[in-house]
N, C-alpha and C positions, 0 to 999 in steps of 0.2 A: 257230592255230599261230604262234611269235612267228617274226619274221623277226629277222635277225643281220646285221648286213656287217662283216666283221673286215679287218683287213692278215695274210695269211699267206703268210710267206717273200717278203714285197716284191709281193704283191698281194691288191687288194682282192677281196675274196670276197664277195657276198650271196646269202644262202639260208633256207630256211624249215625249223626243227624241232623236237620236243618235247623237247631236249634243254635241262637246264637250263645257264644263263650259265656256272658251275665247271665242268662236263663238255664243254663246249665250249672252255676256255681251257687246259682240262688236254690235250685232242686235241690243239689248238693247241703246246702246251707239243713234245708227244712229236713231232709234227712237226719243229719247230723244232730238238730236239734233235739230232735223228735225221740231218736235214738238218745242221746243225755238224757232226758227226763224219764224216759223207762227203765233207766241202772240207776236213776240215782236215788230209790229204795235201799239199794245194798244187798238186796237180794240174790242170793246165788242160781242167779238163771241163767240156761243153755242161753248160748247167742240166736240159736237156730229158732227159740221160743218169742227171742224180743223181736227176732227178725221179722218173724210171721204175726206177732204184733204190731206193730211197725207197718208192716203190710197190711194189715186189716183196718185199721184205724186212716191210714193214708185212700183205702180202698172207701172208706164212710165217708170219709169228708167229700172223697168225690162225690159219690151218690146225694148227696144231701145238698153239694152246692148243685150238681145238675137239676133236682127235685125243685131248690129253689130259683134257678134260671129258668126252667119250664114254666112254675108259675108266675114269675114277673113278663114272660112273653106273652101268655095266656091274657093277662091283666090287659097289656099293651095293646093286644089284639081286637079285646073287649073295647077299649076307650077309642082305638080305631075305626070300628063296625059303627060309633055312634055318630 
């Protein structure tokens, strides 16, 4: 398993995955994103507050896209059975 140490959001990260180099830099990418558009308020918030925003919101999309994967299997299954 290769190991990676990147800079993400102003720290260094080292870690071990099968993930290839583009799907790490694209995660990378969506972070970074995600994180811009929650400063740029101007708001004088802790990092620790955007982070755990950050996290929460990364943590819904998952939920929501898995919620919507379950029901297009469900659908698929249905037109299957027929």
């Amino acid at each position: 398993m290769p190991r990676y140490t990147i800079p993400v959001l102003g720290l260094e990260i080292s870690f071990k995955t099968d993930a290839d180099k583009e799907r790490i830099e694209a995660a990378k990418d969506v972070l970074e994103e995600r994180f811009s558009e929650l400063t740029r308020g101007g708001k004088d918030v802790s990092r620790e507050k955007l982070l755990t925003c950050l996290a929460l919101s990364l943590a819904d999309d998952y939920l929501e896209h898995s919620r919507k994967l379950e029901t297009m299997e469900e659908k698929i299954n249905a037109l299957l059975e027929k």
